[in-house]
C-alpha positions as a Markdown table, in Angstrom:
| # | Residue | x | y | z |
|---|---|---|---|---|
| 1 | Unk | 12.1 | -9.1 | 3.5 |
| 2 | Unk | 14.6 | -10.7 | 6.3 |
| 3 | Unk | 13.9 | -9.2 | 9.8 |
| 4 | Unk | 14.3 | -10.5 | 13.3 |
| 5 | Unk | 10.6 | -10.1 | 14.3 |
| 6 | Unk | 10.7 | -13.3 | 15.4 |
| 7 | Unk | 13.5 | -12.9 | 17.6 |
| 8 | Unk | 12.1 | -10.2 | 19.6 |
| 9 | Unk | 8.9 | -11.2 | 19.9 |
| 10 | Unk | 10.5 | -14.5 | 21.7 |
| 11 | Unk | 12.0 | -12.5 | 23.7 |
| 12 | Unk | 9.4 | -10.7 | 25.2 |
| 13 | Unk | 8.0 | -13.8 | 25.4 |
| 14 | Unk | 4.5 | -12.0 | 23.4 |
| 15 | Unk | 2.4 | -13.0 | 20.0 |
| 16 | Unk | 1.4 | -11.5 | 17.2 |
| 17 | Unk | -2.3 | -10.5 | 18.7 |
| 18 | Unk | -0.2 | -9.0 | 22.1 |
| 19 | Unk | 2.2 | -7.2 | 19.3 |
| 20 | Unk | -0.5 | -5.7 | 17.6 |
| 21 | Unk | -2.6 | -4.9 | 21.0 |
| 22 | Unk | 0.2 | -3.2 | 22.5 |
| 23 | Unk | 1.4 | -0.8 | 18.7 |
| 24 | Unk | -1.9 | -0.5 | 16.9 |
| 25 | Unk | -0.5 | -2.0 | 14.0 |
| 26 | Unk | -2.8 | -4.4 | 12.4 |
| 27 | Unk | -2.5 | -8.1 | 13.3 |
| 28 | Unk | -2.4 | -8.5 | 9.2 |
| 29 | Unk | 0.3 | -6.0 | 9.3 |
| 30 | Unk | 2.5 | -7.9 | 11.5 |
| 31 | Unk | 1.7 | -11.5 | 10.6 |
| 32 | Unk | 3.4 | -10.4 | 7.3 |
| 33 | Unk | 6.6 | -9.4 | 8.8 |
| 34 | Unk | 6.3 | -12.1 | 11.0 |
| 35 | Unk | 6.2 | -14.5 | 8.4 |
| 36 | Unk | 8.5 | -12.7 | 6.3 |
| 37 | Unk | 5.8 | -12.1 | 3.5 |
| 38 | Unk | 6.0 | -8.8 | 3.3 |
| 39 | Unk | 8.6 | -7.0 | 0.3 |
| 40 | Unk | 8.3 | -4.1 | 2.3 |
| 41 | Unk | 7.7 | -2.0 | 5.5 |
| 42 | Unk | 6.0 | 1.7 | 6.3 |
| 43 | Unk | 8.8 | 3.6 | 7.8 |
| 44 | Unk | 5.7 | 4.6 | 10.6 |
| 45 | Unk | 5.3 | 0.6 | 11.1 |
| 46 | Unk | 9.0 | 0.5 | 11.6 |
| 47 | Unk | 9.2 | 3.3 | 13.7 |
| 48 | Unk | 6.5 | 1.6 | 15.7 |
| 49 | Unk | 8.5 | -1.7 | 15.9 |
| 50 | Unk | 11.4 | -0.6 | 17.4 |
| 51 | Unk | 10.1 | 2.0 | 20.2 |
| 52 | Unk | 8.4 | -0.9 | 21.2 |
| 53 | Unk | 11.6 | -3.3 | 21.2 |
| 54 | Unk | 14.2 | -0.6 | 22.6 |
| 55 | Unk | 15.9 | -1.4 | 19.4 |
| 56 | Unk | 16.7 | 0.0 | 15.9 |
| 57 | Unk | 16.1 | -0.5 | 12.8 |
| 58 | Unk | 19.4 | -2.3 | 12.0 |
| 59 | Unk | 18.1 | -4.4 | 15.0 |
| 60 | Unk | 14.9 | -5.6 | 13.1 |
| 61 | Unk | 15.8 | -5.8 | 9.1 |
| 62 | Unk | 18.4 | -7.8 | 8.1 |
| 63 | Unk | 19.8 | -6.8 | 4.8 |
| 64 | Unk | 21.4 | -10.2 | 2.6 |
| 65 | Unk | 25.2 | -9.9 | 1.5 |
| 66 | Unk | 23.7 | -10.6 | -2.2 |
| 67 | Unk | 21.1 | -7.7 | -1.9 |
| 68 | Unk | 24.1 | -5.0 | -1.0 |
């Protein structure tokens, strides 16, 4: 799954270890994401994600043309 983890991670200027730390979701959990492995994501873990960001949910997944 496509998502801009990455992205706002970089720009908090944090890792996956301070991620998980600071959300107590797993560092497993995340490196996933991070990584893109994962096919999909706990609505809780998104949740989670984006309080911590400030953002939404449109902010984190990207959704492929092709998929739609």
């Amino acid at each position: 799954m496509k998502n801009n983890l990455r992205l706002l991670m970089a720009q908090k200027h944090i890792n996956i270890t301070q991620l998980s730390g600071a959300t107590g979701i797993s560092r497993n959990t995340i490196a996933s994401i991070y990584h893109e492995k994962t096919t999909r994501m706990d609505i809780k873990t998104i949740t989670v994600i984006c309080n911590y960001f400030e953002c939404t949910p449109n902010d984190l997944i990207v959704i492929p043309k092709e998929v739609v």
